[in-house]
C-alpha positions, 0 to 999 in steps of 0.5 A: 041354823046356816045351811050346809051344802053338800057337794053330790057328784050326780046332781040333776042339773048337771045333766048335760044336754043331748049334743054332748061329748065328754072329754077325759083327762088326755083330751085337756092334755092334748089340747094343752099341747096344742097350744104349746106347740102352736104358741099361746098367741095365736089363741088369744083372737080366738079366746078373746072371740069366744069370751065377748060372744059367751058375754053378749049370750049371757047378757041378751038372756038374763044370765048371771056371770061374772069373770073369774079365775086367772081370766078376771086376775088378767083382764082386771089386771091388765087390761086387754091381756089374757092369762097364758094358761090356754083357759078362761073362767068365768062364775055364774050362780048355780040356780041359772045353771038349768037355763044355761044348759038348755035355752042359752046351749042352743045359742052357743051351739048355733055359734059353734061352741060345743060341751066337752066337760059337764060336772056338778061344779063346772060346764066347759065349752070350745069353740076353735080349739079353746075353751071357757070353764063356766063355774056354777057357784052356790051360796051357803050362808055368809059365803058363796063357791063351789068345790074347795073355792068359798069366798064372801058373799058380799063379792056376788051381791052386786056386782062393778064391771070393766070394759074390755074391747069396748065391752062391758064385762061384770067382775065381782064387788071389791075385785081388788080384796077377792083377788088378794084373798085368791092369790094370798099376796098379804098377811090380811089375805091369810086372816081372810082365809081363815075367816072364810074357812070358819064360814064355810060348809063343814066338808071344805073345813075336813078338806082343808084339814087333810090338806094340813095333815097331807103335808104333815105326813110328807114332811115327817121323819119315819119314826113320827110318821109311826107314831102320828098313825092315829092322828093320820086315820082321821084323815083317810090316811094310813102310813105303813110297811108295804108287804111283799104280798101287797106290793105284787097285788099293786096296779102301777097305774090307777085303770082311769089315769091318763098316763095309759094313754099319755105315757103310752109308749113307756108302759106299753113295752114292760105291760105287754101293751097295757095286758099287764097292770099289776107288779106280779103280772109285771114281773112274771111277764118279765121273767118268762124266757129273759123277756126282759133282755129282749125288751131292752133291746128293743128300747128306743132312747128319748133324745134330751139332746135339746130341751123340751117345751114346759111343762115336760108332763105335757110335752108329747115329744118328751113321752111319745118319742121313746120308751125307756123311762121305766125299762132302764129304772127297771134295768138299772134300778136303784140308783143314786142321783137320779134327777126327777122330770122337773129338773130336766131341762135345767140338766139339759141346758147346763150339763147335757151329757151324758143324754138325760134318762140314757142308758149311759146317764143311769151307768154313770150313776152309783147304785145304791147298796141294800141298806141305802135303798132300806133308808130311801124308801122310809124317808120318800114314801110311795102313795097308794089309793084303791089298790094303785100307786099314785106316787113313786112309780119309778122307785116300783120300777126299780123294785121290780127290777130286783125282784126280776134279778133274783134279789131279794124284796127291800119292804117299802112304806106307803101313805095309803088313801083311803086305808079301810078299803085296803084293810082285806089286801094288807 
């Protein structure tokens, strides 16, 4: 019978050692900023420092690894190059993973790396501001990886290397096919996959099954989505009519998410610095003695005179300048044509004016009428999971805006995760 690994978030080997200070999801955030600012070159002496002394570690204690990821992709590839994402990867086999976090993490620490991330499947480490993720791959039967990632073992039997810096570094067997899979370059890529997904542990196999039905919901007409609700259940997910008693209980942000921080200033004018979480407090907040009059009056517009440094959900000039992304959609609520954060500087650069998000771009867009709003909100869900929305925050905005003015609640229809936790609140 095959042996069926189960990923469990407390694992005793991911205990990380004493020196230890977690990053959480801003601080990766920040430091992809960073680097964005200061330009992806000039990291790349520290990366590639980093990575040939992580090697000469590894190899003088008897470490298994091997690059991976975009960094094995760039140095196979390319030879002398690193990928532009401002991390390195490289996979080591999860039985090592107690001597890499006890005799090996004294080594790093005398060398200057610290630990800024310690999960079941991954153990990040910096030095100098860049940092490598070290994957703890498991095997399983006739593959081997980790979370969602399996491949065939026969990659991790053995193992060919490159030379990199007059270096030798170990890639996995058959770098070539394991790349392909990876990247699904080729038609035989894509019977890989699904070979690979027969072999794999039964949870990935539910995963990738959610997946198909994710993007089944997302591209469904309203209708279907009603009467796929059977199917959508087996899943996790649940698609229905959000009542108006649901909708004043939702928080407009998960507790833990990183836009508290990140979209600090846009949240903390219509939140009351963060002491108002959920739709009903929100609006309350705002009713109470036209306090949103003076809110928006208060407002400072973000310039989108120039564009912004890619990718916009990590610049901090684009969230951290101004306040008026969510006040103007509550201000001016539904509208029609409004651009989303990705088409940005493609606006900025080909038409400019009116100022992108200004309050004169929202005046020049129509409003949408009640029975335009009515088919809106059917055809682009919102996204619910514990009690937050994930997705479709400005449309919440624009809602509350409504509601706000004394109009009346246009019911809007959600993808629930998880929807038997909800079950007492619907």
């Amino acid at each position: 019978m095959k042996k069926q690994f189960i990923d469990k978030p407390e694992d005793n080997n991911a205990r990380p050692p004493e020196t230890f200070c977690q990053w959480d999801d801003n601080d990766f955030v920040e430091n992809y900023y960073y680097w964005n600012v200061t330009g992806s070159l000039k990291a790349l002496p520290i990366r590639k420092s980093n990575l040939l002394l992580l090697a000469r570690i590894f190899t003088g204690h008897g470490v298994r690894f091997w690059l991976y990821g975009k960094t094995l992709w760039s140095i196979y590839k390319n030879h002398d190059l690193l990928p532009e994402d401002k991390k390195d990867e490289i996979g080591v086999f999860s039985e090592d993973r107690h001597v890499v976090q006890s005799i090996v993490y004294q080594h790093l620490l005398r060398q200057g790396f610290e630990i800024i991330r310690c999960k079941a499947d991954v153990l990040s480490i910096l030095r100098n501001k860049c940092y490598i993720n070290i994957i703890f791959f498991k095997k399983c039967g006739s593959v081997t990886g980790y979370k969602d990632r399996w491949f065939f073992k026969s990659h991790f039997e053995s193992f060919d290397s490159v030379i990199w810096f007059n270096q030798v570094l170990p890639v996995p067997s058959n770098t070539k096919l394991l790349l392909d899979i990876i990247s699904g370059t080729s038609i035989m890529s894509y019977g890989a996959r699904f070979i690979l997904l027969l072999q794999s542990p039964k949870y990935i196999k539910f995963m990738a099954y959610k997946k198909i039905i994710y993007k089944l919901l997302n591209y469904s007409p309203h209708t279907l989505r009603l009467l796929l609700n059977p199917v959508f259940k087996t899943a996790g997910y649940c698609y229905r009519r959000v009542t108006k008693e649901l909708f004043f209980s939702l928080l407009i942000e998960p507790l833990n998410s990183v836009n508290w921080k990140w979209r600090k200033p846009h949240l903390d004018i219509i939140t009351n610095d963060g002491k108002y979480k959920s739709v009903g407090a929100i609006i309350d907040y705002l009713k109470e003695n036209r306090r949103l009059q003076q809110l928006i009056a208060q407002t400072r517009e973000t310039n989108t005179a120039m564009p912004f440094i890619e990718p916009i959900s990590k610049n901090k000039v684009f969230w951290q300048t101004g306040n008026n992304f969510f006040i103007y959609c509550i201000k001016y609520q539904f509208r029609k044509g409004v651009l989303p954060y990705k088409a940005a500087n493609k606006y900025i650069q080909k038409i400019g004016q009116p100022l992108l998000y200004s309050s004169s771009y929202f005046e020049s867009l129509e409003p949408m009428s009640d029975h335009e709003i009515n088919l809106f909100l059917k055809r682009t869900p919102i996204e619910i999971s514990e009690g937050a929305c994930i997705k479709g925050k400005h449309r919440i905005f624009a809602m509350i805006g409504r509601l706000v003015e004394g109009k009346k609640y246009i019911p809007f229809w959600a993808i629930l995760h998880r929807p038997f936790q909800l079950e007492s609140r619907i």
